[in-house]
C-alpha positions in Angstrom: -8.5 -12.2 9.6 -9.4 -11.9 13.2 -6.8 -14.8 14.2 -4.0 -13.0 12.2 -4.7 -9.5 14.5 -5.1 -11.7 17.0 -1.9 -13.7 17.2 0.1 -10.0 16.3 -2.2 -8.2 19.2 -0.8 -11.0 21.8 2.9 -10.7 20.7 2.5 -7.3 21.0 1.0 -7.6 24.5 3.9 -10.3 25.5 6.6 -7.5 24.7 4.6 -4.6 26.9 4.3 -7.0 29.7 8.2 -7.6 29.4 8.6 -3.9 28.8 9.9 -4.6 25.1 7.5 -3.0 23.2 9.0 0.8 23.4 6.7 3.4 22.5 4.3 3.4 18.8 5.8 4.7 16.2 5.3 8.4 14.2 2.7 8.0 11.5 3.2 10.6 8.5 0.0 11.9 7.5 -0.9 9.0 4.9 -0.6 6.6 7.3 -2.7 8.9 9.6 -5.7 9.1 7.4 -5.2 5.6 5.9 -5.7 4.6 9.9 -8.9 7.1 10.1 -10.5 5.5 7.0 -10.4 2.3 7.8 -11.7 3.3 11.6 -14.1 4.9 10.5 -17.6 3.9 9.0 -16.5 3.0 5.2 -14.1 0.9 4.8 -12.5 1.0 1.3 -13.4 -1.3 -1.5 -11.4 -2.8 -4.3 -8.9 -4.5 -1.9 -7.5 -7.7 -2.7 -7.7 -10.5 0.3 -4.3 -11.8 1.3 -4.1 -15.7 1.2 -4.2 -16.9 4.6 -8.1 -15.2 4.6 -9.6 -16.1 1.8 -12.4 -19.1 2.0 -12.9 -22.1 0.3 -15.5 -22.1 -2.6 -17.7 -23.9 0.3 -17.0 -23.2 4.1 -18.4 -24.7 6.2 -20.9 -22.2 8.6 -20.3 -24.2 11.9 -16.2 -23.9 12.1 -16.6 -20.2 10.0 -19.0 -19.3 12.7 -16.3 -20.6 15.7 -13.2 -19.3 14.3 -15.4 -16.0 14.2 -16.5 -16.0 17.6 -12.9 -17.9 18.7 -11.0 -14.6 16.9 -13.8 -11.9 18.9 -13.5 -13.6 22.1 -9.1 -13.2 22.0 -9.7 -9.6 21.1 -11.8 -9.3 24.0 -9.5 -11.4 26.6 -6.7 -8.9 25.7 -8.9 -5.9 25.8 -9.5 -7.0 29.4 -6.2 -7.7 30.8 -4.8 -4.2 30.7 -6.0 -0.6 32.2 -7.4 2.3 29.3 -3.3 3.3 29.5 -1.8 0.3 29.1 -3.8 -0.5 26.3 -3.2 2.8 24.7 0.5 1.6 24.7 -0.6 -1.9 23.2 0.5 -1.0 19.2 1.5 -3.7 16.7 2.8 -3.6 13.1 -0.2 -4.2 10.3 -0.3 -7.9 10.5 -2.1 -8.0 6.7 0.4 -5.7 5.0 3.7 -6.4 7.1 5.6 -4.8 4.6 4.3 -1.4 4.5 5.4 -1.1 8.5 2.1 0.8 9.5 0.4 0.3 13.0 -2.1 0.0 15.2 -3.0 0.7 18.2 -5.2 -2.5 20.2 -8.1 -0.1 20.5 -7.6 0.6 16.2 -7.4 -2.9 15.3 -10.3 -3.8 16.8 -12.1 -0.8 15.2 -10.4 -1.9 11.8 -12.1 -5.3 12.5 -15.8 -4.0 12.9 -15.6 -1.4 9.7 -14.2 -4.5 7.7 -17.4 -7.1 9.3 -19.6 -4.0 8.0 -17.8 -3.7 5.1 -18.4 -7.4 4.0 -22.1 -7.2 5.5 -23.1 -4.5 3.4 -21.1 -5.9 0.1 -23.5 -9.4 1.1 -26.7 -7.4 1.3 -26.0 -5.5 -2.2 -25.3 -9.1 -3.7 -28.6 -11.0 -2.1 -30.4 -7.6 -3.4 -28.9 -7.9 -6.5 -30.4 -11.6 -7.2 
């Protein structure tokens, strides 16, 4: 999940460097409160994983554990090339639901990863209390 944000987060960048990008779109006032829920501190449950993230029945914890910290560490390396404005301007189309044409700011997708790492934290503690 992190590479997927990641790899739309530096095409996104590419195009503001080249001046491409043009400026984020309108959001009607679903898309608006969609984008504060899932910035927020819940993120919703019931949602069904898109292929490209869901596991094997066994991963393996030390290349989960570097493709975790690989994903975080691009998300910071672009975080840290622009000034507060120019990443303001930094938007990219949802790369999970590309068909629904919502966006998100840099700053909101890296928010949208954190609620989701809680999400799945707190779904793991309810299952090892559950046992």
């Amino acid at each position: 999940m992190l590479a997927l944000g990641a790899e739309a987060l530096e095409r996104g960048a590419e195009r503001l460097r080249q001046g491409a990008l043009g400026r984020r779109p309108w959001r009607d006032p679903i898309q608006a409160w969609w984008v504060r829920t899932v910035t927020g501190t819940r993120f919703p449950r019931g949602g069904k994983s898109i292929r490209a993230t869901i596991p094997t029945l066994r991963p393996e914890p030390g290349p989960t554990l570097k493709s975790l910290l690989q994903g975080a560490a691009r998300h910071r390396t672009l975080a840290g090339q622009f000034t507060p404005d120019e990443r303001s301007a930094l938007w990219i189309w949802n790369p999970i639901v590309p068909w629904l044409r919502w966006h998100y700011t840099l700053s909101e997708m890296i928010r949208v990863q954190a609620t989701h790492a809680w999400h799945h934290a707190r779904l793991a503690a309810e299952a090892a209390s559950a046992v």
